[in-house]
C-alpha positions as a printed NumPy array, in Angstrom:
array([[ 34.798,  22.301,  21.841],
       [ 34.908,  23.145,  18.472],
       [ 33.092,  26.363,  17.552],
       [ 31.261,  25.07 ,  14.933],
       [ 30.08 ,  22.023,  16.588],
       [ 29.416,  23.92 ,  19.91 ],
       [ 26.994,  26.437,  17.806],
       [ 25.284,  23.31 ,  16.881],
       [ 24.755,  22.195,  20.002],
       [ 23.345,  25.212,  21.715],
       [ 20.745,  25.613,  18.819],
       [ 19.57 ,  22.24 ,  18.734],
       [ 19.241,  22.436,  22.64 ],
       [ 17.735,  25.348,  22.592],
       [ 15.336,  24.123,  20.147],
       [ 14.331,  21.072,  22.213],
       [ 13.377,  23.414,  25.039],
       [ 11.163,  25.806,  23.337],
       [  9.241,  22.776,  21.641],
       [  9.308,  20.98 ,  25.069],
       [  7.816,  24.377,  26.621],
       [  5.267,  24.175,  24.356],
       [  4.178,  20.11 ,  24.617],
       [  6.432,  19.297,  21.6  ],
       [  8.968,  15.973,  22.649],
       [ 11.039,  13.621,  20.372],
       [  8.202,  11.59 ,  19.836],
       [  5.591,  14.224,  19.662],
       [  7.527,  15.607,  16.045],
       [  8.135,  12.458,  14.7  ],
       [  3.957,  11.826,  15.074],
       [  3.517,  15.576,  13.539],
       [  6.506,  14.794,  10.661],
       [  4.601,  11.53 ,   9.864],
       [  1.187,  12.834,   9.664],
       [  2.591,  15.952,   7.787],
       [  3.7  ,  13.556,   5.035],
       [  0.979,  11.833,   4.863],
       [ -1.372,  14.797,   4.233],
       [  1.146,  16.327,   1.483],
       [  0.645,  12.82 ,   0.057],
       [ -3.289,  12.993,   0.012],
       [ -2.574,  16.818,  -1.375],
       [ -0.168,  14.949,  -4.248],
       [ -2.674,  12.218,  -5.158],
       [ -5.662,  14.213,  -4.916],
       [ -3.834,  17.201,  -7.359],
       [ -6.342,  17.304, -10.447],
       [ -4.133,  17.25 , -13.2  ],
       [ -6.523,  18.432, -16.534],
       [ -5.089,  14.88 , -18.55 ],
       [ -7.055,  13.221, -16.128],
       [-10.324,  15.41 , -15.761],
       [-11.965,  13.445, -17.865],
       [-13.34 ,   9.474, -16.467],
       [-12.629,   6.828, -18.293],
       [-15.315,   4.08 , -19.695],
       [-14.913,   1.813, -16.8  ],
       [-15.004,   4.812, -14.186],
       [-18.246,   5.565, -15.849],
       [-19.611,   2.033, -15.2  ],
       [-18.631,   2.565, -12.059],
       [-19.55 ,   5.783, -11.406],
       [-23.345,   4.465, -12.614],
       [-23.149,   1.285, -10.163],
       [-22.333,   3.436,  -6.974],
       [-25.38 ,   6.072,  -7.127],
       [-27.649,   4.262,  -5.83 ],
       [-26.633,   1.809,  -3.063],
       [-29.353,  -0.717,  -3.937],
       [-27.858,  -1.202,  -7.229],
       [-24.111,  -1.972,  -5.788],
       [-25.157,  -4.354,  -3.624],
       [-26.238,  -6.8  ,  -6.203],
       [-22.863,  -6.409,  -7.275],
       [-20.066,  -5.237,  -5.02 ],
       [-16.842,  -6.509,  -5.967],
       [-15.228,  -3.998,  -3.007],
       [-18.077,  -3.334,  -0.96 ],
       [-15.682,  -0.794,   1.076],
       [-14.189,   0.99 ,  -1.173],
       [-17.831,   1.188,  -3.242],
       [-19.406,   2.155,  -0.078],
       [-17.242,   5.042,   0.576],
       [-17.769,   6.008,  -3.044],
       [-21.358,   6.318,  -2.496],
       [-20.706,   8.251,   0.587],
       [-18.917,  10.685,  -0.716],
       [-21.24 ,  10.83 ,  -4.366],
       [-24.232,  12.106,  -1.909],
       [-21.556,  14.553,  -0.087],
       [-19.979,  15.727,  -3.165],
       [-23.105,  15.132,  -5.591],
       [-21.578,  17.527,  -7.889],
       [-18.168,  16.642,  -8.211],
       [-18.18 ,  13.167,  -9.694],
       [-14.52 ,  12.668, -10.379],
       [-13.298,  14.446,  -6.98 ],
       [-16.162,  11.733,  -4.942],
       [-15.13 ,   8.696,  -7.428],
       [-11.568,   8.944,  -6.969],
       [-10.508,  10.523,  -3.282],
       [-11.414,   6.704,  -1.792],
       [ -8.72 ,   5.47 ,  -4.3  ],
       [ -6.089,   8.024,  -3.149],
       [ -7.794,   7.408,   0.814],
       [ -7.395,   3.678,   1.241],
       [ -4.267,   3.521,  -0.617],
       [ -2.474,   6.264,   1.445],
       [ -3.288,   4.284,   5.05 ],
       [ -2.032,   1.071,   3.41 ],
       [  1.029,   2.435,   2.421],
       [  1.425,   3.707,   5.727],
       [  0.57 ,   0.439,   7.78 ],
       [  2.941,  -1.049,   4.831],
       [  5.643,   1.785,   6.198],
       [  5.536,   0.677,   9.565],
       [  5.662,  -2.673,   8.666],
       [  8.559,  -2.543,   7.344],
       [ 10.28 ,  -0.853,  10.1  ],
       [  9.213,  -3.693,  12.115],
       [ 10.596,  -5.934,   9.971],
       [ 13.891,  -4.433,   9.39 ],
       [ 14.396,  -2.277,  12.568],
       [ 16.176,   0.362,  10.84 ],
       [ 14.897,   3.965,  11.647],
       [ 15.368,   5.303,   8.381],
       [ 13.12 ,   3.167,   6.687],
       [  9.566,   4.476,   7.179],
       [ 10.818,   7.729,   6.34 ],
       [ 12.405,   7.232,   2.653],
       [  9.34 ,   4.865,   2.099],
       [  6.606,   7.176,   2.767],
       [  8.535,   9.83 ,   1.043],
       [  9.169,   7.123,  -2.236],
       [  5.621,   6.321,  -1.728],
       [  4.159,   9.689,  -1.649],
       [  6.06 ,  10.412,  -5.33 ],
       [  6.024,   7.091,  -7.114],
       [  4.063,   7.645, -10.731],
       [  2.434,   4.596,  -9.812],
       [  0.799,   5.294,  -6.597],
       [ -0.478,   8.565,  -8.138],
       [ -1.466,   7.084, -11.239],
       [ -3.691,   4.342,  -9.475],
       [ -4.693,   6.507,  -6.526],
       [ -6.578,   9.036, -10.282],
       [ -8.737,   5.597, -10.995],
       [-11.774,   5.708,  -9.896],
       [-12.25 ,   2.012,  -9.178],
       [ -9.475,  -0.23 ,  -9.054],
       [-10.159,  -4.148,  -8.24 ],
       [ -8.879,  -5.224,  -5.528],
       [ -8.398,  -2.134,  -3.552],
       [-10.326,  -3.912,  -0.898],
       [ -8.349,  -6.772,  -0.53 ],
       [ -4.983,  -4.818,  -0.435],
       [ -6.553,  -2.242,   1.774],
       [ -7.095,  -5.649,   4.321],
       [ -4.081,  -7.377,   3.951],
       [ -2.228,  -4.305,   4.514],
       [ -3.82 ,  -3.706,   8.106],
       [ -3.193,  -7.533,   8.957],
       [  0.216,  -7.776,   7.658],
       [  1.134,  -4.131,   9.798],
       [ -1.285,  -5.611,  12.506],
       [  0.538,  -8.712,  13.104],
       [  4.36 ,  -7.386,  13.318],
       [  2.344,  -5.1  ,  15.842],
       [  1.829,  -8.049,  17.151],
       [  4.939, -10.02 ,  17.231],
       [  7.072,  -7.587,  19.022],
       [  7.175,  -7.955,  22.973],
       [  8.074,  -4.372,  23.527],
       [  4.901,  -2.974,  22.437],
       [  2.457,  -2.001,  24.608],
       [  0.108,  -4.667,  25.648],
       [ -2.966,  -1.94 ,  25.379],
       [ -1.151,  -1.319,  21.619],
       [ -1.196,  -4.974,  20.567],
       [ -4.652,  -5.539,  21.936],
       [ -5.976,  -2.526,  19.457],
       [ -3.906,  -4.46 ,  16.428],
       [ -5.248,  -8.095,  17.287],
       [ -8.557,  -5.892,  17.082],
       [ -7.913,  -4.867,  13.936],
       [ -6.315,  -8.097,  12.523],
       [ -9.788,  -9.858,  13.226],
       [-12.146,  -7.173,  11.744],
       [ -9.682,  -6.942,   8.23 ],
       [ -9.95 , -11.078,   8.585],
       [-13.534, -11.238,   9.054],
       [-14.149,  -8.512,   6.338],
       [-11.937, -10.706,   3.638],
       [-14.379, -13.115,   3.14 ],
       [-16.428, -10.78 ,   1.295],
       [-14.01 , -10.099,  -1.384],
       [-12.658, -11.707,  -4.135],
       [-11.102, -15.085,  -3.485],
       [-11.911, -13.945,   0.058],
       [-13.072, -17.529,   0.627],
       [ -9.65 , -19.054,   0.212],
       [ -7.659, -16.258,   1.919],
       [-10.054, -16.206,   4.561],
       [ -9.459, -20.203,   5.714],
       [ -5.462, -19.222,   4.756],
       [ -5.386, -16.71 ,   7.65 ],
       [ -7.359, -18.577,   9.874],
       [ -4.997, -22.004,   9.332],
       [ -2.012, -19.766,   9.939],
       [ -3.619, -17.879,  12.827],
       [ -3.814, -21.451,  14.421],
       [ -0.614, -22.489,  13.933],
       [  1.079, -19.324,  14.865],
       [  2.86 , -19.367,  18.047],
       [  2.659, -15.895,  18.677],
       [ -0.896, -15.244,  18.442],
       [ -1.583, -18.289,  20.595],
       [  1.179, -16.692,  22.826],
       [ -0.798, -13.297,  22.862],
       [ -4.352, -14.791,  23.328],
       [ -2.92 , -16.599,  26.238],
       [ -2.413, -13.695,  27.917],
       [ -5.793, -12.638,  27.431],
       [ -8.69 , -12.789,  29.555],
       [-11.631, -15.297,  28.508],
       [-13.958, -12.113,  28.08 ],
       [-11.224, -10.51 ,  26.029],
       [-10.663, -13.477,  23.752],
       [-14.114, -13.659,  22.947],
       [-14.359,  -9.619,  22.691],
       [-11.134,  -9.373,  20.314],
       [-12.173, -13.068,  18.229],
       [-15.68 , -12.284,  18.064],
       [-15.5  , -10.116,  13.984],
       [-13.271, -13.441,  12.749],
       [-16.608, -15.381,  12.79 ],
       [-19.4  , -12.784,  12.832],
       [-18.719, -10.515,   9.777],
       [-18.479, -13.907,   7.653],
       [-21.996, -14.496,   8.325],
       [-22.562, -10.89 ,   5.791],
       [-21.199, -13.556,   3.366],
       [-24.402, -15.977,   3.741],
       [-26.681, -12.81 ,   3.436],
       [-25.025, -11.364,   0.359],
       [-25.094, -15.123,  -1.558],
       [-29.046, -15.711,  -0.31 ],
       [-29.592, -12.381,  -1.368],
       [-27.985, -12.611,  -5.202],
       [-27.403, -16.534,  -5.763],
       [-24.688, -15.139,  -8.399],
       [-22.359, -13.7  ,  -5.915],
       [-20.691, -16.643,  -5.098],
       [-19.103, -16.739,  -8.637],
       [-17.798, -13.296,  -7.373],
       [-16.447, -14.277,  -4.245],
       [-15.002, -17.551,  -5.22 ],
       [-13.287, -16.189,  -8.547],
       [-14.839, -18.306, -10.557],
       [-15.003, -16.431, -13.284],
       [-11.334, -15.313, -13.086],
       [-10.358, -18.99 , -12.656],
       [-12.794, -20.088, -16.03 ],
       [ -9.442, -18.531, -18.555],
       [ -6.361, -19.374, -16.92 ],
       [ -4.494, -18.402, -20.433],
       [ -5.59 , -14.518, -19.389],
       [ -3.852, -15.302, -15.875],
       [ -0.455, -16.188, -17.597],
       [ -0.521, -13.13 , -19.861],
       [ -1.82 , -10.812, -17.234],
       [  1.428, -12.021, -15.397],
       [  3.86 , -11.117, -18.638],
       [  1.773,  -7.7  , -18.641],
       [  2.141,  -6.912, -14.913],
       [  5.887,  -7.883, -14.801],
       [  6.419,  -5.547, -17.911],
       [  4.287,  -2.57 , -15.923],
       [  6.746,  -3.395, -12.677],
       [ 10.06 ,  -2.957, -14.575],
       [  9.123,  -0.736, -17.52 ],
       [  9.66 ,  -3.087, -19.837],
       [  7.656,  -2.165, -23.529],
       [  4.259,  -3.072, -23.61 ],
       [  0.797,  -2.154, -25.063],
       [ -2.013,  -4.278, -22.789],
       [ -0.946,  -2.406, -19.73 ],
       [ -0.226,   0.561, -17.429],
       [  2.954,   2.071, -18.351],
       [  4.886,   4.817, -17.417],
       [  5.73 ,   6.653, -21.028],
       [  9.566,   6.303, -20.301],
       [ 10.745,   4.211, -22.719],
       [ 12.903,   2.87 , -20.548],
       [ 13.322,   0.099, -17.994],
       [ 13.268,   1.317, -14.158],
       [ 17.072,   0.896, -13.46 ],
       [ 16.865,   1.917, -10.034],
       [ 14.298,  -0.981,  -8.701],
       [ 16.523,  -3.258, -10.977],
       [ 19.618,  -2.817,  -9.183],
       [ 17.886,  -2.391,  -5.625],
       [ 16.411,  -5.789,  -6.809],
       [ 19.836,  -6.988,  -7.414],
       [ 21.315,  -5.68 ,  -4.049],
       [ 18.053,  -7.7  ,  -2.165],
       [ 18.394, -10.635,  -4.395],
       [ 22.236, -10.926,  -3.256],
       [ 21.704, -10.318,  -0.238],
       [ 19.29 , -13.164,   0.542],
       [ 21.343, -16.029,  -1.304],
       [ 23.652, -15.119,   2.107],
       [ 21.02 , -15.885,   3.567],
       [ 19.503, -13.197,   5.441],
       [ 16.167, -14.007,   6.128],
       [ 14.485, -10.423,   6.413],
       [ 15.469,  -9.762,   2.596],
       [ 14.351, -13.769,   1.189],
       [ 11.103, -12.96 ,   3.131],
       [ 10.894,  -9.504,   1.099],
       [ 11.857, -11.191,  -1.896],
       [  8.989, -14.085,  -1.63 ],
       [  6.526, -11.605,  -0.717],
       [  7.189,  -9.451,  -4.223],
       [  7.344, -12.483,  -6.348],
       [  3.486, -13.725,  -4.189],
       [  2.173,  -9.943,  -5.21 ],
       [  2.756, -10.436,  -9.183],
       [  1.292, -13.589,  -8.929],
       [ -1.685, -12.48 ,  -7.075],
       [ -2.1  ,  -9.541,  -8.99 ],
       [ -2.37 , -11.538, -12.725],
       [ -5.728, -12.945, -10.962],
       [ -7.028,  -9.869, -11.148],
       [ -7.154,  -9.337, -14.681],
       [ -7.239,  -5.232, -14.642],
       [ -3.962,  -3.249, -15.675],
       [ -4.341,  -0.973, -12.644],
       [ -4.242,  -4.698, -10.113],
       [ -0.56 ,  -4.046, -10.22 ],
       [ -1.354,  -2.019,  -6.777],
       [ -0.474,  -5.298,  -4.679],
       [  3.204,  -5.202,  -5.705],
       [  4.041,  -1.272,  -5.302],
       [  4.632,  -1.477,  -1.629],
       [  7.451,  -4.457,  -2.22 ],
       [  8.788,  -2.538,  -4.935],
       [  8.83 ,   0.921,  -3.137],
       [  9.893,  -1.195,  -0.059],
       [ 12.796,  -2.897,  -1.764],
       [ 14.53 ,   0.346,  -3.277],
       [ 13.936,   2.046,   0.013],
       [ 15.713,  -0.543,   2.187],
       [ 18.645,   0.051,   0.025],
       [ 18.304,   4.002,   0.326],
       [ 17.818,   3.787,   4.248],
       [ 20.822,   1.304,   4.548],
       [ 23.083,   3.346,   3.234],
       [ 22.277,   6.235,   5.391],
       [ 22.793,   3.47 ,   8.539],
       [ 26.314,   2.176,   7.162],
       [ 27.36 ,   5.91 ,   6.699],
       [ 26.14 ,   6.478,  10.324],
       [ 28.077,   3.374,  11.321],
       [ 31.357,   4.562,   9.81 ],
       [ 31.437,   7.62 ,  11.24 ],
       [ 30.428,   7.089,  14.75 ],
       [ 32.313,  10.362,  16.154],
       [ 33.066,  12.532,  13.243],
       [ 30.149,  14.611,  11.868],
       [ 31.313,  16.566,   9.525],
       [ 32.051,  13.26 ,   6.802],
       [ 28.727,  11.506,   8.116],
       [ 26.531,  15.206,   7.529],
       [ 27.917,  15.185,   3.89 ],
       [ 27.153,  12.025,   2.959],
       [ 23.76 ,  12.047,   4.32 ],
       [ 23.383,  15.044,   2.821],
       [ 24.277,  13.711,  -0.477],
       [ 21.768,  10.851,   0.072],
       [ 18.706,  13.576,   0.804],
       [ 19.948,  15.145,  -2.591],
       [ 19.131,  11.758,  -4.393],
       [ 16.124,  11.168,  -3.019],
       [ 15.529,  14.34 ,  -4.169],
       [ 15.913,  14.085,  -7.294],
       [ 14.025,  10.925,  -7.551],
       [ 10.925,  12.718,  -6.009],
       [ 11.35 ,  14.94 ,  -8.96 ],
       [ 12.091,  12.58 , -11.226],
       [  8.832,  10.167, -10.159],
       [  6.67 ,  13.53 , -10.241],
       [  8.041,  13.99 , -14.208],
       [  7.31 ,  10.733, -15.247],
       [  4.085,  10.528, -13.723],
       [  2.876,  14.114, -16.089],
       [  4.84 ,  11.967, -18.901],
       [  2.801,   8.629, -18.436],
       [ -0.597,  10.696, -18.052],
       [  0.248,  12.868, -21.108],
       [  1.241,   9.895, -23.578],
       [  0.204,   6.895, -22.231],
       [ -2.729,   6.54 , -19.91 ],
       [ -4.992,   8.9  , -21.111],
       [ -8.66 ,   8.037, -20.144],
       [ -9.195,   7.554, -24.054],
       [ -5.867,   4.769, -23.851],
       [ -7.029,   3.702, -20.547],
       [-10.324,   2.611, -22.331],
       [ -8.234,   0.69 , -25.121],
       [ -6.154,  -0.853, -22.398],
       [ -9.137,  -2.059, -20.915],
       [-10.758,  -3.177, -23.862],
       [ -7.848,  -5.049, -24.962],
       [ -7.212,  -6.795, -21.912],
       [ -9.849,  -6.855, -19.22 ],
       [-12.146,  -9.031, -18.8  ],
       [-14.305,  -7.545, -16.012],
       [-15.976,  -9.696, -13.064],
       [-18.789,  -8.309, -12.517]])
């Protein structure tokens, strides 16, 4: 054996067998390397930067509307991200921006994690959740939305993200039957909780038409016990009842739930659609988020590219991926709030990351046996996504310090939102 390759082998051995003498396995470390990242991420979003120490006008709105819990429920637009605001206001009663904002960074950092796993569902490739939570963790725009104190919609993504993880949970016959139990669970609570949001209404009879028709939960709740069904179903048609008691209680919620407000301009729709598609790509804009480059983002146009062609050969992972990012600008123009562009990062993240992680699985593929070609090329591939960590971490202090100040944030908002409230 070659020296080299034998030293190699005796460490990593070696290695196994202390961490297995000490209740570390395989699966064990990739649990701990998993949960690691996701704590540096809370430690990344949660970093108080001094250009955004400061709230901005509609923080301060909000920041007034979540003191006092009788006040936000005569108007709770996300009742669960606004309730954990006013949890942690009495906690931290003297740290307004830390309590306004750590829900933001909270609820966004477990959807992008049920959105990680998701994906490796999906796509079955290993590296995937990896160079996505690592993408995710660094992308300006997760850390730039994650520093607003209220962001419409958070609830909604927040749910979909648990059903959408929830159901490829689901779908996948060598899971754990105990596992997929817990995600059906899940999947009703998020469903039942949806039709307390914004066009939760619709959604809400959406999801339960496709939950119907689907042959694999009908396949799952036949294996179910009658107690169980009724156990695991029960939140689909209880926590819609909260619905009746919130519209006797303010007769102007259902304008609220049912969006009619949103749906009163459509024009605003369209151009919050040419705004949101200019945020995505960089494009030049001035009635939205941007990132202060100046320049288009290159890298999810040529990922883009890569998915796009790789669909018209029909591939139907990559034309569901595709669908599901054009569905997410859409949705997100409903919103009509710059920072409502949160329902498209995880395809965009998603989309440059599958072509990241499969080029670390071809180079595994073409060198099967040799290590020493497959090592450098990996190695190569950590350097980039490298340097796109510290890339995304420069152009996030760039957007904050020329862009999206809270005192541009304000004229953004004034210029473009028209809040339902």
């Amino acid at each position: 054996m070659d020296p080299a390759k034998k030293l190699s082998f005796n460490f990593r051995a070696k290695l196994k067998a202390s961490l297995n003498q000490i209740g570390f396995n395989d699966k064990a470390l990739k649990i701990i390397f998993l949960l690691g990242l996701v704590l540096f991420g809370l430690s990344l979003l949660l970093f108080k930067f001094e250009i955004l120490s400061s709230l901005n006008s509609n923080e301060i709105l909000r920041l007034d509307s979540v003191r006092s819990l009788n006040t936000f429920v005569k108007n709770p637009a996300d009742p669960i991200h606004g309730l954990i605001q006013w949890l942690t206001l009495k906690i931290f009663s003297n740290h307004h921006i830390f309590a306004l904002r750590f829900p933001s960074a909270l609820l966004v950092s477990i959807a992008m994690s049920a959105w990680a796993i998701s994906f490796y569902l999906k796509f079955r490739n290993r590296y995937l959740p990896y160079v996505f939570i690592i993408l995710s963790i660094c992308s300006p725009w997760i850390i730039l939305i994650s520093h607003q104190g209220y962001v419409p919609g958070i609830d909604m993504f927040f749910l979909l993200s648990l059903i959408i993880s929830g159901y490829f949970i689901l779908s996948k016959s060598d899971i754990k039957q105990k596992l997929r139990k817990y995600s059906f669970f899940i999947i009703s609570i998020a469903t039942g909780l949806i039709s307390i949001q914004i066009f939760g209404v619709y959604i809400y009879l959406v999801l339960i038409i496709l939950g119907v028709k689907s042959q694999k939960v009908r396949g799952f709740l036949g294996t179910l016990t009658r107690a169980e069904k009724t156990l695991i179903l029960s939140p689909v048609f209880i926590l819609p009842l909260l619905n009746m008691g919130i519209l006797i209680s303010n007769l102007e919620s259902w304008k609220l739930l049912t969006g009619f407000n949103i749906f009163s301009n459509p024009k605003e729709v369209l151009e919050n659609l040419l705004h949101n598609t200019k945020s995505i790509f960089g494009l030049k804009q001035t009635k939205g988020l941007s990132l202060g480059t100046g320049r288009p983002d290159f890298l999810l146009i040529g990922a883009l590219s890569l998915t796009l062609y790789e669909a018209f050969k029909k591939r139907l992972a990559r034309q569901n991926l595709i669908i599901g990012f054009i569905t997410s600008i859409l949705f997100s123009s409903l919103y009509l709030f710059p920072t409502s562009i949160i329902f498209c990062l995880p395809f965009t993240i998603g989309i440059v990351s599958l072509a990241l992680a499969n080029m670390i699985r071809i180079i595994d593929e073409a060198f099967p046996l040799n290590p020493y070609p497959r090592n450098l090329a990996r190695s190569a591939l950590l350097i980039l996504i490298c340097l796109i960590t510290i890339l995304n971490i420069y152009t996030f202090i760039t957007a904050t310090a020329r862009v999206n100040t809270p005192q541009k944030v304000n004229q953004i908002i004034i210029n473009r939102q028209k809040v339902v409230e």
